[in-house]
C-alpha positions in Angstrom: 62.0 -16.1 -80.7 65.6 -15.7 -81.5 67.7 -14.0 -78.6 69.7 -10.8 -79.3 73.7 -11.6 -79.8 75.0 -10.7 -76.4 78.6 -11.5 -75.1 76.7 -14.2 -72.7 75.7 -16.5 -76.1 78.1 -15.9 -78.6 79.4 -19.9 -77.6 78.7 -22.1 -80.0 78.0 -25.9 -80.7 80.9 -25.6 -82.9 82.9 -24.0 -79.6 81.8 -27.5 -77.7 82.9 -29.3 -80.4 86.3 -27.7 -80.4 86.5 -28.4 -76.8 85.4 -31.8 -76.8 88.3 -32.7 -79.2 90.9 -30.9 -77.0 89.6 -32.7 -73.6 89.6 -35.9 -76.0 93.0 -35.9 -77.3 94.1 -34.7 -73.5 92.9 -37.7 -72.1 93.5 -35.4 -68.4 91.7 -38.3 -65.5 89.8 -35.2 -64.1 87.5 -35.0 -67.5 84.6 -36.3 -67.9 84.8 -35.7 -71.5 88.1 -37.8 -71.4 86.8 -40.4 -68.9 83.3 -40.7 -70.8 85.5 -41.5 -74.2 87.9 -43.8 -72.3 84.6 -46.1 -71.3 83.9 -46.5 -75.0 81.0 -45.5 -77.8 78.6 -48.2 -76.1 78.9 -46.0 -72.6 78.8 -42.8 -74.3 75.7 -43.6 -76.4 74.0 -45.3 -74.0 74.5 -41.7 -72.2 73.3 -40.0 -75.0 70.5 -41.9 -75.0 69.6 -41.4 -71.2 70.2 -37.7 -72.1 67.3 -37.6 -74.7 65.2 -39.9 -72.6 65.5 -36.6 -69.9 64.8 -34.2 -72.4 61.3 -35.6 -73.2 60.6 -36.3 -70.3 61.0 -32.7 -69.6 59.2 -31.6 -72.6 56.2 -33.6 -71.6 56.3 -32.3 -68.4 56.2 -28.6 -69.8 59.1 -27.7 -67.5 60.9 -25.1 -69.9 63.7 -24.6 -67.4 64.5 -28.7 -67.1 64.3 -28.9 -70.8 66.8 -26.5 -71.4 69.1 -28.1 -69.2 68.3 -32.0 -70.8 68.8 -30.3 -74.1 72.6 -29.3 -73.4 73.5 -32.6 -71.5 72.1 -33.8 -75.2 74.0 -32.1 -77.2 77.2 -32.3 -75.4 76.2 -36.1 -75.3 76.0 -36.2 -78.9 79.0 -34.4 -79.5 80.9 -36.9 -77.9 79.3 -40.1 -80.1 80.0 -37.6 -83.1 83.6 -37.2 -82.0 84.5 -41.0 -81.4 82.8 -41.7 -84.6 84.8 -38.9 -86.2 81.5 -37.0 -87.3 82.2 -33.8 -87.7 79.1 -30.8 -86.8 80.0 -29.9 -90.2 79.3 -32.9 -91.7 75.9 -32.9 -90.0 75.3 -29.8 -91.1 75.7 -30.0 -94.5 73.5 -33.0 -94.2 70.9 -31.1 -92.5 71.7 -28.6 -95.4 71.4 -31.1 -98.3 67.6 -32.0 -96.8 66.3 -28.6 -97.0 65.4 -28.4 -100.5 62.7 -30.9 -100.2 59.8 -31.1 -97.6 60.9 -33.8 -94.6 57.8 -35.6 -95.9 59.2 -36.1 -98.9 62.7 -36.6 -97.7 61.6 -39.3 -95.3 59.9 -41.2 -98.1 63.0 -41.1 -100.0 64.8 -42.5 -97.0 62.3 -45.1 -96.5 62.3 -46.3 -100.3 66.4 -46.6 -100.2 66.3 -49.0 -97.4 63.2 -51.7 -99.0 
């Protein structure tokens, strides 16, 4: 279900993530990127939060078009709590990368074990 590489797709989560850090370190009043990170990780999770709240609620609601539009708000949402808690996507990813060598049943378990 993949879509063919066009010129309209070729941005990437690493692209926002770029971006995010440049409107960060900018701090320009007429970002919301800036203004979001200037309320502080408790606003900007509590967004991200909101954000996934929207995107089930989509989901559930079998609205494709909503949930594609929740999703980004997610992601750029959790960009930002990745950015001010200097989490890079490549750190994720390598995490995400590390996991796939076991089933997530198995992986979860081990998860689960580490914190008893």
């Amino acid at each position: 279900m993949r879509k063919v590489q066009t010129e309209m797709n070729k941005f990437t989560l690493f692209d926002l993530e770029t971006l995010i850090a440049e409107r960060a370190q900018h701090g320009d009043d007429s970002s919301w990127t800036a203004r979001l990170m200037g309320m502080g990780i408790e606003k900007a999770a509590e967004k991200l939060g909101e954000e996934a709240v929207e995107t089930v609620i989509a989901a559930v609601a079998q609205d494709g078009e909503a949930t594609r539009k929740e999703a980004a708000d997610l992601l750029y949402h959790l960009l930002v709590v990745l950015n001010m808690k200097q989490v890079s996507l490549d750190d994720v990813m390598s995490e995400l990368e590390g996991r796939t060598g076991q089933s997530g049943i198995a992986e979860k378990s081990a998860r689960s074990e580490g914190t008893k």
